[in-house]
C-alpha positions as CSV (number, residue, x, y, z in Angstrom):
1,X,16.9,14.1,32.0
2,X,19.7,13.1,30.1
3,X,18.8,9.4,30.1
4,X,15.3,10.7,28.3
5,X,16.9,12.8,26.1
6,X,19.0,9.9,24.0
7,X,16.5,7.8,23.2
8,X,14.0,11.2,22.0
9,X,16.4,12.0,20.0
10,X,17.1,9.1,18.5
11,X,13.5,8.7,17.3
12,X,13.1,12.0,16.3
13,X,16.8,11.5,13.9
14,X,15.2,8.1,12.6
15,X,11.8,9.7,11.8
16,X,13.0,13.1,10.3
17,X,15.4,11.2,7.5
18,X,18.6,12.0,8.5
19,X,19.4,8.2,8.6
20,X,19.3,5.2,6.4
21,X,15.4,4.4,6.0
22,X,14.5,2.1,3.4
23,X,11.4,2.3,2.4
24,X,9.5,-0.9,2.4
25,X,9.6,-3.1,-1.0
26,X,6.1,-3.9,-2.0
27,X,6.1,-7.7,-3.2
28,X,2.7,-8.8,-4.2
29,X,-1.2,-8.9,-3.4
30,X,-3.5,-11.7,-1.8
31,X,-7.1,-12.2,-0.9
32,X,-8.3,-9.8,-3.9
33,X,-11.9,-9.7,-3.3
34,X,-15.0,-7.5,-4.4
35,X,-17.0,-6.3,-1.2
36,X,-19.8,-4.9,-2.3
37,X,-20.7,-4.5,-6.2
38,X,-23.2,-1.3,-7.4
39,X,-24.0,0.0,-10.4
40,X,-22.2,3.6,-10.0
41,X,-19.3,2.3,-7.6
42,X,-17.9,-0.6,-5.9
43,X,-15.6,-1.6,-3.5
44,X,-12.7,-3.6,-3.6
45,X,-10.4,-5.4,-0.6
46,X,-7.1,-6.7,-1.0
47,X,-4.0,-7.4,1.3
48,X,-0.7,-5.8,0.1
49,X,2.2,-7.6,1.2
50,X,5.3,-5.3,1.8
51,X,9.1,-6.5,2.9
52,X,10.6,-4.1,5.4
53,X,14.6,-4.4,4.8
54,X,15.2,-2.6,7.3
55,X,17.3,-3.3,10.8
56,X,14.3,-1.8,13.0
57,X,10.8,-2.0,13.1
58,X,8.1,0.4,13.1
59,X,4.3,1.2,12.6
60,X,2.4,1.8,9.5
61,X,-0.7,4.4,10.5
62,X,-2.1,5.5,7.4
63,X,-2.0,4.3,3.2
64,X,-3.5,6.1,0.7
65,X,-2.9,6.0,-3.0
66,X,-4.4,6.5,-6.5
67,X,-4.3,3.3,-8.1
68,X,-4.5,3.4,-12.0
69,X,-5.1,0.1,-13.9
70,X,-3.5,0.0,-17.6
71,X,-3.5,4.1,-17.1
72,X,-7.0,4.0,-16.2
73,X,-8.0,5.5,-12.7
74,X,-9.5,2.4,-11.1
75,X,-10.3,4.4,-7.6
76,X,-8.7,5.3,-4.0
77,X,-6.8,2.9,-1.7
78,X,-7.1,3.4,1.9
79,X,-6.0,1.9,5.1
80,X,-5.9,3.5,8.4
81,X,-5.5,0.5,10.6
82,X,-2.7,0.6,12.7
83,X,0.0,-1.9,11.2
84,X,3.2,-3.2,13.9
85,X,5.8,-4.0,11.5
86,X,8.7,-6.5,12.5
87,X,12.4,-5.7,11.3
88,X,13.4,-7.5,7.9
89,X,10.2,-9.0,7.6
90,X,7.2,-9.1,5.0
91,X,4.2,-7.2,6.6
92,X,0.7,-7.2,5.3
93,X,-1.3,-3.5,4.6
94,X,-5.2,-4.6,4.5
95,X,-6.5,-2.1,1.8
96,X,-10.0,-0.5,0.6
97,X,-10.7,0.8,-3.4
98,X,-13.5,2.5,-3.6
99,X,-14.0,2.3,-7.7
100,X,-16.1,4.4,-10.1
101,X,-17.8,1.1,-12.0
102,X,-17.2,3.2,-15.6
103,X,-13.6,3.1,-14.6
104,X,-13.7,-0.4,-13.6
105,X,-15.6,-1.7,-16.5
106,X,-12.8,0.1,-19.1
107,X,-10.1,-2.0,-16.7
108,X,-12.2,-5.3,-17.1
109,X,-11.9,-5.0,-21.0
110,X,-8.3,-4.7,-20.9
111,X,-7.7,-7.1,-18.6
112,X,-9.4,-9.4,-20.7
113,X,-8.0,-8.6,-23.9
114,X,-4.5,-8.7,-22.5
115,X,-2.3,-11.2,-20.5
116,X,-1.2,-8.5,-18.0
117,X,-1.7,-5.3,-16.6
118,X,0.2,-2.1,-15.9
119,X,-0.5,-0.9,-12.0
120,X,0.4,2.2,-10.9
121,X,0.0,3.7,-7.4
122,X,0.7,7.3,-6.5
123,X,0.2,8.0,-2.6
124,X,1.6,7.9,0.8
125,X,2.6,6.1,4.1
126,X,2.4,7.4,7.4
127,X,4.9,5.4,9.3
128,X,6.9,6.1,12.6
129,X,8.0,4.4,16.1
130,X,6.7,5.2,19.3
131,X,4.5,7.4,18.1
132,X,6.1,9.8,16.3
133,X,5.0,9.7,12.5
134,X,6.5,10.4,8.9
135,X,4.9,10.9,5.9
136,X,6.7,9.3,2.9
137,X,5.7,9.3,-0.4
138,X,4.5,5.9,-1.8
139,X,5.5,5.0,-6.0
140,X,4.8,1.9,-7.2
141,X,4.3,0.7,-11.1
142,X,4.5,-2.8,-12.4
143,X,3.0,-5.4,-14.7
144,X,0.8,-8.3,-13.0
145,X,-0.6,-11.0,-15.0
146,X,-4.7,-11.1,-14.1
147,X,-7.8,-13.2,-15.0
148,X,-11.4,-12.3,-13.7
149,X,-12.0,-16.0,-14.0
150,X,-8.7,-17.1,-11.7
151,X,-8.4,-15.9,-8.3
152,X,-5.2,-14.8,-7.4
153,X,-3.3,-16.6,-4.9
C-alpha cells in the first residue's frame, strides 16, 4: 500500500497546483478553414498549436473559450478530443467556432480594412495525468496579420 500511495500522491500534488506547472504557451494557428457557411451561423476549424515547457507530460480533455476578433465576439471554441501531450514539445488542440454570421461579417470588414487583428480568447483547459483533471483558466490576446484572400500557413 505504500508503494501505491507515492505515486497517488504525486499526481494528485502535480494536479492540485502546489507545484511548478507552466501553463502551455500558445504559438500560432494552421489549417484555418470554414466548414460549413449559413446565412445565420457558420462554423469554423482551425488547429491551435501550443508549446508545453514543461518537464512532464500530460493530457488535454477539454477547450473552450470565447474568442473575440478586434473586440468583436466572433463565437465559441470547442474541443473535447482527448489530446496526449509530450514534455517540452509543441502540441496541436483541433478546435470548432461556431459563429453568429452578423458577428463574422463586422470581423470581415475590419479585417479588411486593417493589416491585423486583435484576438482575444477567454476560456479554459481541462488538463491532467493519469486521469485525474484540472481546470485552468485559458487568456490569450494578441495581434495576427490576416487576409481572406491568403490562407494562412
Amino acid at each position: 500500500m505504500k508503494y501505491l500511495a507515492s505515486p497517488l500522491l504525486f499526481i494528485l500534488i502535480l494536479v492540485s497546483g502546489c507545484n511548478t506547472f507552466q501553463t502551455p504557451e500558445y504559438r500560432d494557428f494552421k489549417n484555418f478553414k470554414v466548414d460549413k457557411l449559413g446565412l445565420e451561423e457558420s462554423t469554423i476549424t482551425m488547429d491551435l498549436i501550443y508549446y508545453n515547457p514543461n518537464k512532464f507530460g500530460f493530457q488535454v480533455k477539454r477547450t473552450e473559450a470565447d474568442v473575440y476578433v478586434d473586440n468583436v465576439y466572433l463565437g465559441k471554441a470547442i474541443s473535447d478530443t482527448l489530446i496526449k501531450v509530450a514534455k517540452r514539445s509543441d502540441f496541436l488542440i483541433p478546435m470548432r467556432i461556431k459563429t453568429d454570421m452578423k458577428n463574422l461579417y463586422k470581423n470581415a470588414f475590419s479585417a479588411m480594412a486593417n493589416k491585423t487583428v486583435l484576438v482575444k480568447a477567454t476560456g479554459a483547459i481541462t488538463a491532467g495525468v493519469a486521469g485525474i483533471f484540472k481546470t485552468i483558466p485559458l487568456e490569450y490576446e494578441g495581434r495576427h496579420e490576416f487576409s481572406l484572400f491568403a490562407p494562412h500557413p
